[in-house]
C-alpha positions as CSV (number, residue, x, y, z in Angstrom):
1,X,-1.1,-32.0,0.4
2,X,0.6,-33.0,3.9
3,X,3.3,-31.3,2.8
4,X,1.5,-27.9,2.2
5,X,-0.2,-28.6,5.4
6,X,2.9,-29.4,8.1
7,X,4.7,-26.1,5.9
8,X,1.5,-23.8,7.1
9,X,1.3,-25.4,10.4
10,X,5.0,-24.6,10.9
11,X,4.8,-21.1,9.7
12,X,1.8,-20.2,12.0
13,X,3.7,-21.8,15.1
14,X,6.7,-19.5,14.3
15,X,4.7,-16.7,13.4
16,X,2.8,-17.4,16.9
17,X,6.0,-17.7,19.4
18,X,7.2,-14.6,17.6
19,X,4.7,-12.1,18.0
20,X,4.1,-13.8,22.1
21,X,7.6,-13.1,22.5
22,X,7.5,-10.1,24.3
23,X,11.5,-9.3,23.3
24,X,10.4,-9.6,19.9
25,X,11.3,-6.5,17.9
26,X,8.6,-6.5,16.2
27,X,4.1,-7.8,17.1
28,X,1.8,-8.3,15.0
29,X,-1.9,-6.9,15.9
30,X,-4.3,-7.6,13.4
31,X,-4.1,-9.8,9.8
32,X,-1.0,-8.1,8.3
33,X,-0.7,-5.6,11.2
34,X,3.3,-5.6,12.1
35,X,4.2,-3.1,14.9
36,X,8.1,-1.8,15.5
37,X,9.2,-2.0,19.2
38,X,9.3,1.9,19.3
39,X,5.3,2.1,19.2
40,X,4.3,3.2,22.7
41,X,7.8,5.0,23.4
42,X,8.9,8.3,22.8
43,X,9.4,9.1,19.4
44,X,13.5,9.0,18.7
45,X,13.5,9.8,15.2
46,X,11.6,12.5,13.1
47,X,8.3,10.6,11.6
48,X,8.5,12.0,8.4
49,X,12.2,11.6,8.2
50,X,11.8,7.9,8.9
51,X,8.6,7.9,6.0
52,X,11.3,9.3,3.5
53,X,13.6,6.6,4.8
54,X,11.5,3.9,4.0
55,X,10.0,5.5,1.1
56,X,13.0,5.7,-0.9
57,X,14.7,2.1,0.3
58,X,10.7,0.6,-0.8
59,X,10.7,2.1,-4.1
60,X,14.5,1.3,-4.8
61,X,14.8,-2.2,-2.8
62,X,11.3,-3.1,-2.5
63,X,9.2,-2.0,-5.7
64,X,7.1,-5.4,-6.4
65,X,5.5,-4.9,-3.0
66,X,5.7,-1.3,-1.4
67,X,2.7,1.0,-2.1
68,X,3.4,3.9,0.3
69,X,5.0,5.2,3.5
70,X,2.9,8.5,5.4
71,X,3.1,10.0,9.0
72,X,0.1,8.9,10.7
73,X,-1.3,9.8,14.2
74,X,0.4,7.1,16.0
75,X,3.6,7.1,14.0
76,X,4.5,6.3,10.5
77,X,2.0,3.7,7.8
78,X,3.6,1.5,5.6
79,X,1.4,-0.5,3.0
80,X,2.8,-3.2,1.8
81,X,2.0,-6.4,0.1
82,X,2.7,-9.0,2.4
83,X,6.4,-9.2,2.3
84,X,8.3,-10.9,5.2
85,X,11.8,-9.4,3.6
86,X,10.7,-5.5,3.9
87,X,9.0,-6.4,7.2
88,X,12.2,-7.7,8.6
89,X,14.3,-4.6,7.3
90,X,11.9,-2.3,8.6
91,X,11.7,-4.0,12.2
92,X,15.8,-4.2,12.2
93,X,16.0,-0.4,10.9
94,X,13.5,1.4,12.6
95,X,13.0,-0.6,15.8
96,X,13.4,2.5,18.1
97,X,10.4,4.3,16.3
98,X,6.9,3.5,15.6
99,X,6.1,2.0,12.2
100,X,2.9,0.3,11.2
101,X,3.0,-1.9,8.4
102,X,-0.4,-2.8,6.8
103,X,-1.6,-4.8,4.2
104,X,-2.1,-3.5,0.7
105,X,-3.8,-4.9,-2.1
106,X,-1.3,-3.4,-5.3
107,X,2.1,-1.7,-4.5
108,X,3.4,1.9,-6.0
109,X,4.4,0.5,-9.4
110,X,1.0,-1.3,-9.9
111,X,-0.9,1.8,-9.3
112,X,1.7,3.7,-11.4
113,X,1.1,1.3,-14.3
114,X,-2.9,1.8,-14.2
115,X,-2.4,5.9,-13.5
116,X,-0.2,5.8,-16.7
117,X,-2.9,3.5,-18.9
118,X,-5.4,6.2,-17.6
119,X,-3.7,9.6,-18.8
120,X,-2.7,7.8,-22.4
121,X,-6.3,7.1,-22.6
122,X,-6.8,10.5,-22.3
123,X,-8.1,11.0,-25.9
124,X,-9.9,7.7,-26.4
125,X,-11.7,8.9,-22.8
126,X,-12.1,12.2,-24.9
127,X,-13.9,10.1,-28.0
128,X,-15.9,8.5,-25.7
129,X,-17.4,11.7,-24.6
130,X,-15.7,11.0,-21.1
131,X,-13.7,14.5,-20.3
132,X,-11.1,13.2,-17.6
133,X,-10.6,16.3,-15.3
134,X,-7.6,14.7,-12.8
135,X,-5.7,11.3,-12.0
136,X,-4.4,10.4,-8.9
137,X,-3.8,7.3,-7.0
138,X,-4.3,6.4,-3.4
139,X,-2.4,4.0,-2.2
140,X,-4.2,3.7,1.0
141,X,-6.7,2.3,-0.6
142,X,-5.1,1.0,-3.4
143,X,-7.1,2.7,-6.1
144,X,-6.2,5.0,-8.8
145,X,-8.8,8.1,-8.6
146,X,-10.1,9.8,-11.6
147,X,-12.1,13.1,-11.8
148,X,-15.1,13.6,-14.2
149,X,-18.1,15.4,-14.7
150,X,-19.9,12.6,-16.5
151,X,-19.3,10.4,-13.4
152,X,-22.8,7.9,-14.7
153,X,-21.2,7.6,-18.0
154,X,-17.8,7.1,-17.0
155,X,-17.9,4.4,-14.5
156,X,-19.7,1.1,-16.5
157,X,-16.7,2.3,-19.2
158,X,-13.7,2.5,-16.8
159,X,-14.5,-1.1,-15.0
160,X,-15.0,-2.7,-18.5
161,X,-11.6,-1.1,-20.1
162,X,-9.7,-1.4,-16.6
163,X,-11.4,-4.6,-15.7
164,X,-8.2,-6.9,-14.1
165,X,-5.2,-5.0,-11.8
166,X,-5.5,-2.3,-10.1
167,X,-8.7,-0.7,-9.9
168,X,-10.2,3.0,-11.4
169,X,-12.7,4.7,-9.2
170,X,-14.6,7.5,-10.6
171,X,-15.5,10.4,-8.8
172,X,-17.3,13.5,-9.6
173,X,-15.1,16.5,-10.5
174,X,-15.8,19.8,-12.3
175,X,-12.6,20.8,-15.0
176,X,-10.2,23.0,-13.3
């Protein structure tokens, strides 16, 4: 128990002198918030270049805890599950530009995996008398979206069958 204890106090002092350390390259705002130096400059490198960048290296390098890179108003969103390693290669790569890393509850392959279970259920959703009109997964929010007209039907049977991982929201969508 100390042991767990001194380990957390440590961490939080480091974390602490890093983000007041105004050389720092990177600050951390808000609870998982991390900030590249380049926020608040001039933008050096193309936003979405820098997205596709960290897109590729998150899915290739990164896939247990990337969900998603996307320009954004005040430069490019990464969402992340908390991961000091792709924090660090983003804040060494791409200190010159403005990258926001937040916190995300699943990453890409998680919401792959459930997106997948969804469209092979298509026929037992079918059976059911659950006609599933589109898939799609937000990683933003870290849900995988599905599209049906019987939305009141649908939803008490997606939570039960997709109970644990990544969740299934239900929205209301006429067939294309």
């Amino acid at each position: 128990m100390r042991r767990v204890l001194v380990v957390t106090l440590l961490l939080g002092l480091t974390a602490c002198s890093a983000s007041a350390d105004p050389s720092s390259s990177a600050s951390s705002g808000a609870a998982g918030l991390v900030k590249t130096a380049g926020c608040g400059a001039s933008a050096s490198v193309d936003p979405v270049e820098v997205a596709a960048q960290i897109g590729t290296k998150g899915e290739a390098d990164f896939a247990a805890v990337f969900a998603g890179a996307r320009v954004g108003d005040d430069g490019v969103e990464v969402y992340r599950k908390p991961s000091a390693d792709l924090d660090t290669w983003i804040t060494a790569t791409f200190a010159t530009s403005c990258v926001i890393v937040h916190e995300a509850k699943f990453s890409a392959a998680e919401l792959a995996k459930r997106y997948a279970q969804v469209n092979d259920d298509n026929t037992y959703w079918a059976e059911q008398g659950v006609h599933v009109n589109s898939v799609s997964s937000d990683f933003v929010r870290g849900v995988v979206v599905v599209g049906t007209s019987e939305v009141e039907k649908a939803k008490p049977l997606f939570a039960a069958r997709y109970a644990d991982g990544a969740p299934v929201e239900v929205v209301d969508e006429a067939p294309a």
